[in-house]
PALOPA-824774 format. One line per 10 residues: number of its first residue (from 1); for each residue y, x, z of C-alpha. Coordinates in steps of 0.2 Angstrom, whole numbers, m for minus. Each point is the difference from the previous one (the first is absolute). Layout:
BEGIN
NUM = Y/X/Z ~ ...
This chain:
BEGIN
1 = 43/m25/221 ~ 17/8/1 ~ 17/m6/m10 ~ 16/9/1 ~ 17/m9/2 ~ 17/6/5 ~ 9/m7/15 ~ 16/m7/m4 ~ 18/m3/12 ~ m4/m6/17
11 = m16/7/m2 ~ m8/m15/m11 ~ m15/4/m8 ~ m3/m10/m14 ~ m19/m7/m4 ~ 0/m6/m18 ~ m11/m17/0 ~ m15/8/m8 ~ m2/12/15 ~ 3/m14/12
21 = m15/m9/m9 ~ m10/16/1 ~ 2/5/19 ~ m3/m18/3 ~ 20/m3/8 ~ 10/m14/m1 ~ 19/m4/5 ~ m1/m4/19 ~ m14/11/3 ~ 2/13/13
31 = m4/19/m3 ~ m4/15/12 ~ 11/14/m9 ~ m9/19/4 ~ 9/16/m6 ~ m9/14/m4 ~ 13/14/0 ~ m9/15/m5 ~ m6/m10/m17 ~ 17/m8/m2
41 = m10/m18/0 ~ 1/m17/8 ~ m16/m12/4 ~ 1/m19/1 ~ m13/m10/7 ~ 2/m18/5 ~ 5/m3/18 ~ m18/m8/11 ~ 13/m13/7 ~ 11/m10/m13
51 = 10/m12/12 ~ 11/15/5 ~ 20/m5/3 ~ 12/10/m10 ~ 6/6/17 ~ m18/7/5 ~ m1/9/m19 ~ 16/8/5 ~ m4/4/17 ~ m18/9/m6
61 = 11/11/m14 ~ m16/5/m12 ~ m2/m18/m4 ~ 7/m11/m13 ~ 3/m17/m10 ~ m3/m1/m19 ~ 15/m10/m6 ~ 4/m6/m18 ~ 16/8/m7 ~ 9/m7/m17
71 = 0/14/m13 ~ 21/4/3 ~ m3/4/16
């Protein structure tokens, strides 16, 4: 499975609901974040352990939180 989307300001990527219900994420859930350089591509895969702090996501820097984002922002 592979979708294409375009990373926005402050490097947000936006996942439109349908490939949220797809990949099986929801808002809260936290994500390992792979680059693949030479293919110009990013891998996300759900993180093993979800009870992370926002301090230890930060602190890992590949990992992130789905958040819910009005659409005028």
């Amino acid at each position: 499975m592979s979708y294409t989307v375009e990373i926005l300001q402050n490097n947000l990527l936006p996942l439109p609901e349908p490939l949220c219900t797809a990949l099986g994420f929801a808002v809260g859930d936290i994500l390992v974040c792979e680059m693949n350089k030479e293919r110009n591509e990013m891998r996300m895969v759900k993180h093993t352990d979800q009870t992370l702090s926002d301090e230890a996501i930060e602190a890992a820097s590949n990992l992130t939180r789905v958040i819910s984002l009005s659409a005028d922002e």
